[in-house]
Structure formats: structure tokens, C-alpha cells
VEXMI-533573 format. One record per atom (N, C-alpha, C): residue in one letter; x, y, z. Coordinates in steps of 0.001 Angstrom, whole numbers, padded with zeros to 6 digits, always signed. Each point is the difference from the previous one (the first is absolute). Example, Ala and Ser with C-alpha at 12.3 -4.5 7.8 and 13.67 -1.06 7.14 Angstrom:
BEGIN
A+013190-005690+007800 A-000890+001190+000000 A+000900+001200+000000 S-000350+001050-000720 S+000820+001190+000060 S-000770+001090+000730 
This chain:
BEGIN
X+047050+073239+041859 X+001105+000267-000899 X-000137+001383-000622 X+001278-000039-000857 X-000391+001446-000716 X+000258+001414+000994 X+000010-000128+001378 X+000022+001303+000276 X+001392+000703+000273 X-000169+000990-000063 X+001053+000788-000123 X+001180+000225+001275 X+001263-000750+000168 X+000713-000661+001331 X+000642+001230+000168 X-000209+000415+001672 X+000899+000485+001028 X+001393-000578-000335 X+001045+000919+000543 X+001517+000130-000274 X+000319-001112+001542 X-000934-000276+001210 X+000534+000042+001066 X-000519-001840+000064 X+000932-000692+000967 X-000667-001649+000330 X+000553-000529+001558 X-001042-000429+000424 X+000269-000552+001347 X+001501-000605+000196 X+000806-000566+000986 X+001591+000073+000322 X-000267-001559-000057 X+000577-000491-001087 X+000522-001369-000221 X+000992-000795+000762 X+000158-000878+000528 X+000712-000348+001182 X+000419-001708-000355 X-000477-000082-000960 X+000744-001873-000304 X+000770+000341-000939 X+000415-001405-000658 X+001127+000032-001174 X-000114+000387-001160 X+000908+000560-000863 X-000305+000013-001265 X-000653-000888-000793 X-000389-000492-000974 X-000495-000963-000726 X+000490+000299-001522 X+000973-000768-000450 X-000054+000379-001485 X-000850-000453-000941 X-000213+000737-000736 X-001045+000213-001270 X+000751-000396-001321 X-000078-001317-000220 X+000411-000347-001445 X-000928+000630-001414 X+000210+000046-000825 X-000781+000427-001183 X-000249-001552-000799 X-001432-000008-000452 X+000052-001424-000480 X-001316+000478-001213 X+000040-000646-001204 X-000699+000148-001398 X-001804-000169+000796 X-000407+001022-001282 X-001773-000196+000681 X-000580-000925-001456 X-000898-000306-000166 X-000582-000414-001216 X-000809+000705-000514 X-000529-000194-001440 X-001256+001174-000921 X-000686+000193+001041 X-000586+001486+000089 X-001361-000111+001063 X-001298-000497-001209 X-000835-000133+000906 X-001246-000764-000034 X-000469+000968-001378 X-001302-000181-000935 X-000429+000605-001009 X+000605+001138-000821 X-000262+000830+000762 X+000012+001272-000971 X+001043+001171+000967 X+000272-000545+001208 X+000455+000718+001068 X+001495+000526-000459 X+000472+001024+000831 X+001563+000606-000557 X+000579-000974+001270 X+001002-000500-000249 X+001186-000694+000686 X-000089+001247+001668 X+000082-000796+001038 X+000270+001097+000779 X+001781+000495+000074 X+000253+001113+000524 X+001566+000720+000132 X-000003-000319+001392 X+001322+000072-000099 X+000895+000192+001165 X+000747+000868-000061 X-000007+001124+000679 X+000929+001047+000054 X+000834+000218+001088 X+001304+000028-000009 X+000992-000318+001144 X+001131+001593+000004 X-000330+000891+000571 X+000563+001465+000608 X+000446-000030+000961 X+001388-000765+000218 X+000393+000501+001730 X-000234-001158+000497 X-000673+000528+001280 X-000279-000995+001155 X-001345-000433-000367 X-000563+000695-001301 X-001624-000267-000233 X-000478-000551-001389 X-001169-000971+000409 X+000298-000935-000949 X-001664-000012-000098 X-000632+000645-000858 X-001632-000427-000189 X-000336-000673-001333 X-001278-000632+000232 X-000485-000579-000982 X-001159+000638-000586 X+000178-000059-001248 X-001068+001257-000966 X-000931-000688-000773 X-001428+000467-000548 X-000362-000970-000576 X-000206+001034-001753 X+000774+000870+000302 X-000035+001443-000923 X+001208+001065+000561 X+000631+000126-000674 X+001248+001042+000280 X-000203+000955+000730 X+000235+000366+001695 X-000504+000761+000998 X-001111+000161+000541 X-001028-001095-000076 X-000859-000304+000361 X+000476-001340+001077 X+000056+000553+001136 X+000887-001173+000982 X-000820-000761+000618 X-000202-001393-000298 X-001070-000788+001124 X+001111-000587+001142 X+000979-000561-000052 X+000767+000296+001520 X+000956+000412+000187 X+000655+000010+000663 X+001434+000688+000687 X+000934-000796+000939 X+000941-000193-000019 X+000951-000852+000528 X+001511+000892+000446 X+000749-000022+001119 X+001079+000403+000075 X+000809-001377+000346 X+001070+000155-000826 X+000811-001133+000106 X+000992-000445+001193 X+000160+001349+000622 X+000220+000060+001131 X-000331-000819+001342 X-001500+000091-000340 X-001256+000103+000722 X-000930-000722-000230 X+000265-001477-001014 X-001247-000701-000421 X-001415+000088+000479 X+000645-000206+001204 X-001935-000092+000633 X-000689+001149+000381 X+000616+000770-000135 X-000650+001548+000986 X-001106+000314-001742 X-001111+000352+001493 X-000598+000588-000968 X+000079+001454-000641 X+000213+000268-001110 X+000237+001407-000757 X-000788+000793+000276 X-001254-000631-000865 X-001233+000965-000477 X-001313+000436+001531 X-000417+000992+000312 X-000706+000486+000537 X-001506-001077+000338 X-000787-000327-001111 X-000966-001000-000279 X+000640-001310+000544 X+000866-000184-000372 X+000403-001623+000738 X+000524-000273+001188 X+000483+001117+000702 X-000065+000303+001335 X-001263+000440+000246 X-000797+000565+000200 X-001366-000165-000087 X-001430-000955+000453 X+001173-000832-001197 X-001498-001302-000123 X+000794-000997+001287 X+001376+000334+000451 X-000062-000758+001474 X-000820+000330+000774 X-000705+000988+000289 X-001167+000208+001211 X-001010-001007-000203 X+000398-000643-000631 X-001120-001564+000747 X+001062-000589+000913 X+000807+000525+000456 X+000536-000881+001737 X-000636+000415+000758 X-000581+001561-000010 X-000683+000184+001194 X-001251-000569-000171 X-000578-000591-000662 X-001288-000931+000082 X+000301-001913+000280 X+001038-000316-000735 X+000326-001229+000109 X+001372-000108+000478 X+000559+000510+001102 X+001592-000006+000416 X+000851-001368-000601 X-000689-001201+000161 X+000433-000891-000366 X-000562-001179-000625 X-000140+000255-001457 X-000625-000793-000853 X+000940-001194-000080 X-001204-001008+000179 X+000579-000978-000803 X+000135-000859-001378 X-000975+001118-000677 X-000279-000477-001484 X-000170+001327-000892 X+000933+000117-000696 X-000087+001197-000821 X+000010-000006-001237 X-000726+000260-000904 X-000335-000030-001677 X+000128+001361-000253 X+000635-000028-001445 X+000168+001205-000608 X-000199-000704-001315 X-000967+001956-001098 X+000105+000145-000443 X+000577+000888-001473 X+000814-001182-000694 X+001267+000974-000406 X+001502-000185+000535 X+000770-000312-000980 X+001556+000302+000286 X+000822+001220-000019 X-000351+000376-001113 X+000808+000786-000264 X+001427+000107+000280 X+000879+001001+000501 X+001806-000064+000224 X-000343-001003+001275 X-000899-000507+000835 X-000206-000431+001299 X+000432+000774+001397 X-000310+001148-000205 X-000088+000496+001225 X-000782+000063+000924 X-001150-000191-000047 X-000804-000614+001011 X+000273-001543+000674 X+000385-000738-001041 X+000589-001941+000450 X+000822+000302+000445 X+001094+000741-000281 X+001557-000287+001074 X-000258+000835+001158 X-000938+000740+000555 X+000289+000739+000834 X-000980-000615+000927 X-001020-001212-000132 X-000935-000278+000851 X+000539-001917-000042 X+001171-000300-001154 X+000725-001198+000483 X+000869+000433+000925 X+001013+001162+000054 X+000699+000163+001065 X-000802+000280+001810 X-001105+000482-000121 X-000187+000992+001382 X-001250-000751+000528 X-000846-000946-000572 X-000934-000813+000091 X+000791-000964-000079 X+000570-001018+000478 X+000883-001296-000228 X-000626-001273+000736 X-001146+000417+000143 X-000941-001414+000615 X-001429+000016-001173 X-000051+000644-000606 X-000874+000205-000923 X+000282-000694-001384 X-000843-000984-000678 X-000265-000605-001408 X-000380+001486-000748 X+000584-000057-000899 X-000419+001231-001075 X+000658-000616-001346 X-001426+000816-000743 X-000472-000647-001631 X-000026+000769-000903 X+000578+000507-000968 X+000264+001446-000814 X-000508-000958-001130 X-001289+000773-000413 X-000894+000152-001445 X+000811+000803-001130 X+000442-000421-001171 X+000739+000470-000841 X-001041-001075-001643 X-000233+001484-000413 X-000520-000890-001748 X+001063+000506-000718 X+000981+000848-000256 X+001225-000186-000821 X+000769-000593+000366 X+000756-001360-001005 X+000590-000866+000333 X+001715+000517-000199 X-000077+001723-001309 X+000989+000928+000194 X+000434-000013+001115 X-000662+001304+001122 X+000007+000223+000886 X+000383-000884+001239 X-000261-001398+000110 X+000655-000660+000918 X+001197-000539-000650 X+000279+000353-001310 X+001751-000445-000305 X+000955+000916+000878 X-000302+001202+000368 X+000674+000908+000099 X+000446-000011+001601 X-000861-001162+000834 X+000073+000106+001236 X+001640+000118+000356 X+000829-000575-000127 X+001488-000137+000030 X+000722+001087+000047 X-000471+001036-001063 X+000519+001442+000206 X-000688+000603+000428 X-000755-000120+001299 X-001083+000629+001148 X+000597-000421+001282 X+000438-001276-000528 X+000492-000402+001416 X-001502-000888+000703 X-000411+000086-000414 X-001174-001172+000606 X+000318-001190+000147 X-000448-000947+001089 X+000791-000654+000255 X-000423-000864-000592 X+000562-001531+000096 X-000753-001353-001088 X-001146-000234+000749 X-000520-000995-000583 X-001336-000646+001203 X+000537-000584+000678 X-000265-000689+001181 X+000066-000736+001063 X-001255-000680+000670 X+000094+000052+001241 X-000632-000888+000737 X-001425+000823+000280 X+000366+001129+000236 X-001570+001319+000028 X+000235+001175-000323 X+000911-000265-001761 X-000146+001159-000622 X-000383-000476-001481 X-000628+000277-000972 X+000118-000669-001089 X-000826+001600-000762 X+000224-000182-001664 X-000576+000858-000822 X-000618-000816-001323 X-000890+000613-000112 X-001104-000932-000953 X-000298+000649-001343 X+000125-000557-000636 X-000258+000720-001429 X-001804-000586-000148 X-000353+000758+000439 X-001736+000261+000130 X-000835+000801-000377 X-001279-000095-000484 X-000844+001252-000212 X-000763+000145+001256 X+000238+000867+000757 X-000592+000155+001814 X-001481-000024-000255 X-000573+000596-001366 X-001783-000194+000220 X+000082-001633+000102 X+000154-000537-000740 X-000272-001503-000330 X+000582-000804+001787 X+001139+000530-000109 X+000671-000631+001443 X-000772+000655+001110 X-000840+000530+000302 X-000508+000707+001260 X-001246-000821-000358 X-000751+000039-001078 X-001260-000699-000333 X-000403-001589+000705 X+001634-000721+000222 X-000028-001184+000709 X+000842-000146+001214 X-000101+001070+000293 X+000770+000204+001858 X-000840+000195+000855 X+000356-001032+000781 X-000589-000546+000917 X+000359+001518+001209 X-000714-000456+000812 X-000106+001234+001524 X+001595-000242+000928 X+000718+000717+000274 X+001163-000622+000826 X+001161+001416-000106 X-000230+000870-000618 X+000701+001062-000473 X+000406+001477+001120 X+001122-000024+000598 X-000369+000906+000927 X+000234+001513-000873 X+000701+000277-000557 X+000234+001046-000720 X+000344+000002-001732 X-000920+000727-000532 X-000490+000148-001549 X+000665+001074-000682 X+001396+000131-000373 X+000605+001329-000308 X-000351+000271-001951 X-000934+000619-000619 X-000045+000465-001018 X+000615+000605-000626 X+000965+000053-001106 X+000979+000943-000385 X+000333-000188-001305 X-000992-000555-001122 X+000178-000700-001185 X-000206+000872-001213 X+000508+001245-000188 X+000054+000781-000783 X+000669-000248-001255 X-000394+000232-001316 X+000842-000151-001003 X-000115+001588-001089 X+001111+000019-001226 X-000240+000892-000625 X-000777+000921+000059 X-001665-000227-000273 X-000955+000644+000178 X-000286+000399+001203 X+000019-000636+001278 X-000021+000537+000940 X-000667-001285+001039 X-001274+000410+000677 X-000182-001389+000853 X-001603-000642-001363 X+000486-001644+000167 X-000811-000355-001117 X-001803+000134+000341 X-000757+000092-000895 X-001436+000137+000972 X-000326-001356+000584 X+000428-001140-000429 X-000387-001135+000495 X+000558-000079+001845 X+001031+000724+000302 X+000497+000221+001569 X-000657+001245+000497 X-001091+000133-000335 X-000791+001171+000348 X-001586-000136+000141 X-000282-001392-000562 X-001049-000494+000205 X-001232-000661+001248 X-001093+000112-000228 X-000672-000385+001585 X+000136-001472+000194 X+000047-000759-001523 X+000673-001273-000017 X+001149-000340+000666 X+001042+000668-000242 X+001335+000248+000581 X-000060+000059+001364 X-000840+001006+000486 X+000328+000369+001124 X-000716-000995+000743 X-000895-000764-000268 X-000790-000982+000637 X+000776-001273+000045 X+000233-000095-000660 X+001651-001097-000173 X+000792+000087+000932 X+000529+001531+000130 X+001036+000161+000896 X-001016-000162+001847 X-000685+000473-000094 X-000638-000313+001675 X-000273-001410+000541 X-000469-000657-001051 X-000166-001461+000020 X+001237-000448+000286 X+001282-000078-000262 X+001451-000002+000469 X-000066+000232+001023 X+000224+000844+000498 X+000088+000765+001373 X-000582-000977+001087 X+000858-000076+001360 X-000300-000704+000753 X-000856+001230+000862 X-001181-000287+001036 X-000372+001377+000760 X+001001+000623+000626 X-000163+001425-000445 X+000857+000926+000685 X+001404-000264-000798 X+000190-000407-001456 X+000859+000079-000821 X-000449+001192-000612 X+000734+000409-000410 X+000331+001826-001205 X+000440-000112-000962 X-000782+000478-001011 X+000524-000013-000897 X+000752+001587-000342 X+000950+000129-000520 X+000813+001313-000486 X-000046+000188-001656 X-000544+001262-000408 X-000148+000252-001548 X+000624+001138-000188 X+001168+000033-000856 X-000026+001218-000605 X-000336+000418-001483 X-000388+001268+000165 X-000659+000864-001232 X+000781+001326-000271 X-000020+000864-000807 X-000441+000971-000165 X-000800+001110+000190 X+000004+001196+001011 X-000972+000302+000653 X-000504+000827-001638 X+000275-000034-000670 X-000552+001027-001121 X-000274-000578-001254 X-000059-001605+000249 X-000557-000741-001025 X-001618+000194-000066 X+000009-000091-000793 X-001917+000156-000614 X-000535-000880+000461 X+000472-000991+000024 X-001014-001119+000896 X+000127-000362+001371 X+001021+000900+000627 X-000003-000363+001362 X-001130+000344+000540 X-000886+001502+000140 X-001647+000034+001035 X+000018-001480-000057 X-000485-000927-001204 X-001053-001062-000177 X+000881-001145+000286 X+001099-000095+000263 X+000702-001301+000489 X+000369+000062+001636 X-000285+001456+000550 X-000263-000032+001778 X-001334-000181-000143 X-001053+000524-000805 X-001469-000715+000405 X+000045-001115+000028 X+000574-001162-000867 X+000062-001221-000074 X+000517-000809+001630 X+001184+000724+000052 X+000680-000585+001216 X-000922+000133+001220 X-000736+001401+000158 X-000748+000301+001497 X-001275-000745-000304 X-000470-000040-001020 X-001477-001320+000057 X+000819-001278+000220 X+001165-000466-000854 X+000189-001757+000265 X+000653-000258+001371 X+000647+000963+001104 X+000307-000171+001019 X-000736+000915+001101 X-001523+000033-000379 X-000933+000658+001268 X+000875+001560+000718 X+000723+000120-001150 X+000200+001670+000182 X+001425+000184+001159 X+000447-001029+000047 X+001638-000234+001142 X+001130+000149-001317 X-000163+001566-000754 X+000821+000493-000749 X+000845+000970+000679 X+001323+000338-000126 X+000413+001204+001040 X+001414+000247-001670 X+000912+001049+000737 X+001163+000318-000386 X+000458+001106+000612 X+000993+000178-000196 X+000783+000656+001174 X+000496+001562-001354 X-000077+001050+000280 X-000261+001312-000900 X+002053+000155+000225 X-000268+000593-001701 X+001427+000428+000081 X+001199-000700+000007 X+000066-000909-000010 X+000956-001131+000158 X+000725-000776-001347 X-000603+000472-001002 X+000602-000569-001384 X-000231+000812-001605 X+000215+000938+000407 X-000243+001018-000901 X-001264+000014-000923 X+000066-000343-001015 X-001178-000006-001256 X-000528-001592+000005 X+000442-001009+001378 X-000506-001635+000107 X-000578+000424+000780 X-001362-000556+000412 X-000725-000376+000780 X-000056-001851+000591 X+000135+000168+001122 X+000347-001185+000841 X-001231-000495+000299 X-000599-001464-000026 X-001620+000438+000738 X+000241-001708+000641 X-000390+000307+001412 X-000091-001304+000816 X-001017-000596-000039 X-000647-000714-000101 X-001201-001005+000490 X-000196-001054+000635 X-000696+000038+000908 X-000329-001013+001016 X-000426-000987-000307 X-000116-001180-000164 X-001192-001231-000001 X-000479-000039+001949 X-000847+000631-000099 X-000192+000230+001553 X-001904-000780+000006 X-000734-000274+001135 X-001326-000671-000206 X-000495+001281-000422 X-000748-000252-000983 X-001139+000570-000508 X-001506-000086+001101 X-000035-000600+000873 X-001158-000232+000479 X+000730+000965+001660 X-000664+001124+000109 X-000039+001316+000681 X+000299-000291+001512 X-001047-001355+000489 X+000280-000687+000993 X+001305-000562+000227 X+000785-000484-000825 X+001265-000603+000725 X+001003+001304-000086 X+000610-000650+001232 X+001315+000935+000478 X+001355-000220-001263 X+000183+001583-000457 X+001065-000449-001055 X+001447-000108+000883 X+001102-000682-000758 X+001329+000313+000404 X+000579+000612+000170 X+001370+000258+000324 X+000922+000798+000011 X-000133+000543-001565 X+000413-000059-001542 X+000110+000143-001003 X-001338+001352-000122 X-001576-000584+000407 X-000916+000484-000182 X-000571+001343+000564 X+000789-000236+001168 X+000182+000999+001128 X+000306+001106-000305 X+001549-000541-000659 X+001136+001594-000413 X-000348+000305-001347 X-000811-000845-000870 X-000396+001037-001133 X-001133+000278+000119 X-000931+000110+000946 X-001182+001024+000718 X+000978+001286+000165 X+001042-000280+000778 X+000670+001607+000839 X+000745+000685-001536 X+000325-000935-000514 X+000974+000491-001018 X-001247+000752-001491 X-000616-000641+000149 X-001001+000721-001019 X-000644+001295+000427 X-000098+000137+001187 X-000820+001366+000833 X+001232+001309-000051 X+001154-000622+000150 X+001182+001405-000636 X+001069+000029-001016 X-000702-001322-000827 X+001163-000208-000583 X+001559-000034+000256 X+000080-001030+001378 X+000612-000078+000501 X+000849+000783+000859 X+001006+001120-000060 X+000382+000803+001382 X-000445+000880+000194 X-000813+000325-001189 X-000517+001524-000049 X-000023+000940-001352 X+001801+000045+000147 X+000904+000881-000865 X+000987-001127-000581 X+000265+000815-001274 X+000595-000853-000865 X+001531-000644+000926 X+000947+001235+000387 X+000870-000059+000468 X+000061-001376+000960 X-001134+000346+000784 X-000314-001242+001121 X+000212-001318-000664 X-000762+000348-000958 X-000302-001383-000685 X+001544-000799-000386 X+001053+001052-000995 X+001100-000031-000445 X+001002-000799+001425 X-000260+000602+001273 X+000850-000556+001153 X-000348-000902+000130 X-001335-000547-000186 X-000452-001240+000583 X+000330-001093-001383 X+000178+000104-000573 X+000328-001108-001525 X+001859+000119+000754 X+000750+000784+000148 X+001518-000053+000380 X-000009-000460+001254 X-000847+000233+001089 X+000365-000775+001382 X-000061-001506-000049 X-001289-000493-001308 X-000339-001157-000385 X+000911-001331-000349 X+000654+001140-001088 X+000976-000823-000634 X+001750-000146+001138 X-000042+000711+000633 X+001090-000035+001104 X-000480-000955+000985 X-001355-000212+000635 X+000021-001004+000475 X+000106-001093-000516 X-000724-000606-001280 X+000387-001099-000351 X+001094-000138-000359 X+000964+000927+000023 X+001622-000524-000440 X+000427-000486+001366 X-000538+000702+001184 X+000900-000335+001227 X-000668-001356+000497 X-001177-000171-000491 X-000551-001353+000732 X+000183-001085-000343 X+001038+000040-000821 X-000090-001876-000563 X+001155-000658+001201 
């Protein structure tokens, strides 16, 4: 969240969806109510006046806006077709509507601790729950602490006011999250490449996943994207497909050059529009 969105979004090709406006309740303690700000065709949710954690075109519900959230789709090229996807964090739901539409054989579970924030789903356009979509008003440490192994893809994205909390930055955390992970499940984190604690939250990640850390350079401005493998730790077994490509992807940070990198996140998202 939080980063700063490109003007440009992949070519939307289903129906409109209208976006009703519907009342949020007090937020939680001490927190400011989140905004909704509606300009046009663009409609983000703030958790501080121009400080944008997502982006929405009304046009365009599902397309993703922001740079980082197109991005954190490059876990298709590790898991093309998950069948179990957890996220952490709602926010406007641009990560849930765009992996309920284009993943449509996939169970997916959106971690949300503001119970604000999931009022607002309605004017996001997120869809209700169903049969293998649902959103949880959860604290993801506590909820990851008793998740069981079965998880093909782990999308992190639980930023608030302050920024990402330290408890989603933790070796606790992150040990949580691998234990989830089915082998050769990924987990996806985003950060801040210029947060103070990021060095020590990729040390965390490359010790708790035997060092099957990668990210792809250039691709999300001032976010850093970081993949991780749950791949065998024991040197002798043959890793997967997942384990494979973030060996190659860590040795160039993926194409090379940023640009590369930039084509390969847009060829990405064009295939999964054409493949459903």
C-alpha cells in the first residue's frame, strides 16, 4: 500500500459493476475514520488526506491501478494456478477482486483487523462472500499462528497509518507465514524499500526460508516486492518449479533491467486476462 500510482491500468474487458456507497462504523481505538475520496473515474481510500493506500477506477473496478499491486501478481509466474490464496489486508480490495476475477478456481481469504475498513467494501466494489471468497475481520498474527499448512499463495499488504505494523515484520510472523505455505507455496510481501527496518526484515525472510528470497528490480517504485519460497531446506531434494524461478530470479533480479522487468509484470497481467 501507500505507494505512489501510475496514471496507466491493464484493458478491462467484463462488465461494469456498480459501486453503491454504504455507512462505515467508529474505527477501532484511537484510529481516524478512513476517507473515501471520489474524483472522476477515481475513487481511493485514505487513511490521512493524500496519503493513498488504494486506488480504484470506477470505470474499471478490477483493474489494477497502482504499480505495487500489479507487481505483487508475479506470484503467477511461480504458482500459475493456485488453489488457495490468503491475504493479508483489505484495504479498497484490489488485490481480492482482481485474483476473485482471473483466479476463479481458487478459495481466497482476505485478513482485515479494521472492522471500518471492511464496511467500505461496497464502495470498492468487492464482491460479497460466497462459496470461495470470504473477508475476515482478523488479526493475521493471531490467525496465521493457527493455520494449518495448505496455502498456495501468501499475499502481504497490511499497512496502516503508520506504515507496515512491526508485528507483520516479524521472524514470528514470518515463521507463521511458511508454516502456511504448502511446498513450493510463496509467500509475497510488500515493504518499503527505504523503511528502516527493511535490511532486517529481508534478513528475517532469507534465514526463515533457507535464502529462496528473490524480487524483481524496478517494478514498483519506492515498494519493494519480495517473493519467498517455502522450497526443502534440506540441499538434497530437488526443488520445484516456484524454487527454481526464484534461484533465476534472485541471480538478476529478474530480467535484468528495470524496463524488462516493467514488460514482464504487463505481459503478465495480459495473459491472465486472456486465459480465463
Amino acid at each position: 500500500m501507500r505507494g505512489r500510482p501510475p496514471r496507466q491500468g491493464f484493458a478491462y474487458t467484463g462488465p461494469m459493476v456498480p459501486c453503491p456507497h454504504s455507512p462505515s462504523p467508529s474505527p477501532p481505538g484511537d484510529a481516524a475514520a478512513p476517507l473515501v475520496i471520489t474524483r472522476g473515474d477515481r475513487r481511493t481510500l485514505e487513511f490521512a488526506p493524500g496519503e493513498v493506500q488504494s486506488e480504484m477506477r470506477l470505470s474499471r473496478p478490477d483493474a489494477l491501478v497502482t504499480a505495487y499491486a500489479r507487481a505483487m501478481m508475479c506470484f503467477a509466474l511461480f504458482v500459475p494456478r493456485p488453489r488457495d490464496i490468503l491475504m493479508v489486508g483489505l484495504g479498497g480490495g484490489s488485490l481480492a477482486k482482481f485474483c476473485y476475477r482471473h483466479f476463479p478456481h481458487a478459495r481466497i481469504t482476505v485478513l482485515e483487523l479494521r472492522a471500518d475498513v471492511i464496511a467500505l467494501r461496497a464502495q470498492f466494489c468487492v464482491p460479497p462472500d460466497d462459496a470461495r471468497f470470504r473477508v475476515l475481520h482478523a488479526d493475521a498474527v493471531a490467525y496465521l499462528a493457527g493455520r494449518p499448512a495448505g496455502v498456495d499463495v501468501l499475499l502481504v499488504d497490511g499497512f496502516d497509518a503508520a506504515g507496515l505494523p512491526p508485528a507483520l515484520g516479524s521472524s514470528r510472523f514470518y515463521a507463521d507465514c511458511r508454516r502456511a505455505l504448502r511446498e513450493d507455496g510463496v509467500l509475497v510481501a510488500n515493504m518499503f524499500s527505504y523503511d528502516p527496518h527493511y535490511p532486517a526484515m529481508l534478513g528475517r525472510l532469507r534465514l526463515l526460508f533457507g535464502g529462496q528470497v528473490c524480487w524483481f528490480d524496478k517494478v514498483a517504485g519506492n515498494n519493494r516486492i519480495l517473493f519467498a519460497v517455502r522450497a526443502p531446506l534440506d540441499l538434497a531434494r530437488a526443488r520445484g518449479r516456484a524454487g527454481r524461478l526464484c534461484a533465476w530470479v534472485g541471480r538478476r533480479r529478474g530480467l535484468g533491467l528495470g524496463i524488462l522487468n516493467r514488460w514482464l509484470v504487463a505481459a503478465l497481467l495480459a495473459w491472465l486476462a486472456r486465459r480465463r
